[in-house]
C-alpha positions as CSV (number, residue, x, y, z in Angstrom):
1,X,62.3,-3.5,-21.2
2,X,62.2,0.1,-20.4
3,X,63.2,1.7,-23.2
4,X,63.9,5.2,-21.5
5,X,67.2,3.3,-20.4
6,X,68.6,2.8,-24.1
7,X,67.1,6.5,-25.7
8,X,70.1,8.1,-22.9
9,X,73.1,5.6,-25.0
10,X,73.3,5.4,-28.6
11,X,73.4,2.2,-30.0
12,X,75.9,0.2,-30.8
13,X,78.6,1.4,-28.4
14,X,80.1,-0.9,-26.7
15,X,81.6,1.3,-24.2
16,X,78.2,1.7,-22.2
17,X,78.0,-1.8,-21.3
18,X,78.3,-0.7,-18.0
19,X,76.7,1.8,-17.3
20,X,73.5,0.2,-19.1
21,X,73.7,-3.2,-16.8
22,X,73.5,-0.9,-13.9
23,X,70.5,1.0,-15.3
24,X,69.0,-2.3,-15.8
25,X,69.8,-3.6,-12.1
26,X,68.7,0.0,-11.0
27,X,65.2,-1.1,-12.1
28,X,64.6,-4.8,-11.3
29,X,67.0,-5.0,-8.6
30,X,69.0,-7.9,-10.3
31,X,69.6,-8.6,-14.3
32,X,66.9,-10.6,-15.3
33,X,68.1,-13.0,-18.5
34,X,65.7,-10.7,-21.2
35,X,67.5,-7.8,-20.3
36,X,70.8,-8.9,-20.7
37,X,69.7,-10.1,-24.0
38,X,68.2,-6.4,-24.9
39,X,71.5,-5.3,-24.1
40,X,73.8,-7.3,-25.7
41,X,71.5,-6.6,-29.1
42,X,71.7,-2.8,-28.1
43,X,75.2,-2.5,-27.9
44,X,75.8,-5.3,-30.7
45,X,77.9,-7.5,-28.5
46,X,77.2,-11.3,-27.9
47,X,75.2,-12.1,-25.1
48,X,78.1,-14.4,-23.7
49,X,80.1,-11.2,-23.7
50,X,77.7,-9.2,-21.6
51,X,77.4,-11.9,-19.4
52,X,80.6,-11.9,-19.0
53,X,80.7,-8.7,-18.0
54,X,77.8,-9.0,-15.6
55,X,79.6,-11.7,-13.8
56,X,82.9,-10.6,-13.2
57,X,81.8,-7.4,-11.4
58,X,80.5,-8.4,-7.9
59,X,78.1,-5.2,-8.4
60,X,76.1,-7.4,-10.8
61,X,73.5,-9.8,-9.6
62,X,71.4,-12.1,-12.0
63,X,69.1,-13.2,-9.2
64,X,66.8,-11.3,-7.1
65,X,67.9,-10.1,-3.2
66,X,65.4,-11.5,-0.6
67,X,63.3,-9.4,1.1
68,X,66.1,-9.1,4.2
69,X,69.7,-8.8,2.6
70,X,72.0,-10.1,5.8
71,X,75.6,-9.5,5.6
72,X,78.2,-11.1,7.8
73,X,81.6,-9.1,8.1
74,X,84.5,-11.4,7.5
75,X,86.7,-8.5,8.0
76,X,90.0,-9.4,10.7
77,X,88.7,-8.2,13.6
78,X,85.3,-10.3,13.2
79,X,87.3,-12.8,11.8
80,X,89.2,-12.8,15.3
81,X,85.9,-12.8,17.4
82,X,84.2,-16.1,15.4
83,X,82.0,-14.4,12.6
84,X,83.0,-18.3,11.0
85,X,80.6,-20.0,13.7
86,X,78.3,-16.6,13.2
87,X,77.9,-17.2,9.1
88,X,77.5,-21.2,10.0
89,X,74.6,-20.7,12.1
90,X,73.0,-18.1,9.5
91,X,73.6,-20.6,7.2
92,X,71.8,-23.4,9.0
93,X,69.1,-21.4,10.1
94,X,68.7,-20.3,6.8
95,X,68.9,-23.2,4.8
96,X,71.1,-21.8,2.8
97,X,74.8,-20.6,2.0
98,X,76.6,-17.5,1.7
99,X,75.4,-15.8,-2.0
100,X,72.2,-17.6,-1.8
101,X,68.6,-16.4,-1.3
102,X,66.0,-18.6,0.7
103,X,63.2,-20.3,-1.4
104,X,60.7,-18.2,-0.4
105,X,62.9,-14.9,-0.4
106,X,62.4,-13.4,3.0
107,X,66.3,-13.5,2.9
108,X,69.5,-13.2,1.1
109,X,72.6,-14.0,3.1
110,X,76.2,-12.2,1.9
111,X,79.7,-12.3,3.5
112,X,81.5,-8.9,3.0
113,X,85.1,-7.7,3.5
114,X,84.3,-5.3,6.2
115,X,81.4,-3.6,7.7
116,X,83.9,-0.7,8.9
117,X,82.3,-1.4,12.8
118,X,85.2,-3.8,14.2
119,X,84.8,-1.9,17.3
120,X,81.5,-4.2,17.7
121,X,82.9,-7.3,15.8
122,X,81.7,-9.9,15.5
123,X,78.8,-7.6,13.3
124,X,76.4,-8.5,11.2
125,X,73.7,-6.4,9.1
126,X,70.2,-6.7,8.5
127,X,68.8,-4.3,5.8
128,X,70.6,-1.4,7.5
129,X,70.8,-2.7,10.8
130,X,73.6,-3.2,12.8
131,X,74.0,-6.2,15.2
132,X,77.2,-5.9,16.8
133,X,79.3,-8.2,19.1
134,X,76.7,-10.9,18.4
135,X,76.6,-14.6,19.4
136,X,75.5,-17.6,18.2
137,X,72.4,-17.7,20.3
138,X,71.3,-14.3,18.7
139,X,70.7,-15.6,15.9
140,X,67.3,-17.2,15.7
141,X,65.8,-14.5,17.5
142,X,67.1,-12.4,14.5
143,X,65.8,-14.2,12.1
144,X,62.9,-14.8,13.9
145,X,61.8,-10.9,14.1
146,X,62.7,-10.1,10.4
147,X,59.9,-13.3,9.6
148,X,57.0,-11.7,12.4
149,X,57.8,-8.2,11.3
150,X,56.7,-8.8,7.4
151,X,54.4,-10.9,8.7
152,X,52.8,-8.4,10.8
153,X,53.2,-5.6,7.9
154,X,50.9,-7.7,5.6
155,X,48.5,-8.3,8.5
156,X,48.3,-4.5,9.0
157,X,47.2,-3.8,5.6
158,X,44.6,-6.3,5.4
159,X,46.7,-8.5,3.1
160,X,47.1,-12.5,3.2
């Protein structure tokens, strides 16, 4: 692992669990199962213990986002307006369920407390794109553009 991340804590001390796990995700985006091991030998804690750690924090994520993170508000005023039958349909367009990431991860779908835009609820994000008062019929044509954008992207750059 990067050892730049463990020459800013001194070793042993169990009191920068945290703030190394977030180094870590800082780099790979997640907390690959090596690094949590490099930690919990850093720190001298059992690797149970930091994955302990890593788990009860939502923060902490030991698998990879997709390409297209999409979070559904579940917040009361989407709540009120159906974001249920708007997270089913991601769902089953997906192929997936809230938390999860598709196979070939173009996306990661999440549920969040609140968005903070109930003025548009129901509302979902994209990356950082906001689709407020959606519908169900939406949805595929969401997905859909996410897929030909990246698609496109690659094509652009001569790549396969």
């Amino acid at each position: 692992m990067h050892k730049q991340i463990f020459q800013k804590y001194p070793a042993k001390d169990k009191s920068n669990l945290i703030a190394l796990l977030q180094a870590v995700q800082d780099i790979y985006g997640y907390l690959p199962e090596g690094a949590l091991q490099e930690v919990s030998d850093f720190v001298g804690l059992p690797l149970s213990r930091v994955y302990g750690v890593a788990t009860f924090y939502n923060q902490f994520r030991l698998t990879p986002l997709g390409e297209n993170v999409i979070r559904v508000c579940r917040g009361t005023a989407c709540h009120v307006c159906n974001s249920a039958n708007i997270l089913f349909t991601l769902e089953t367009n997906l192929g997936i369920k809230a938390g999860q990431t598709t196979r070939d991860k173009k996306f990661t779908l999440e549920t969040v407390a609140c968005i903070g835009a109930c003025s548009i609820a129901p509302v979902i994000t994209v990356n950082d794109e906001y689709y407020g008062k959606i519908t169900v019929k939406e949805i595929p044509g969401i997905i859909k553009k996410y897929n030909v954008t990246k698609v496109q992207d690659k094509q652009k750059a001569g790549v396969k």
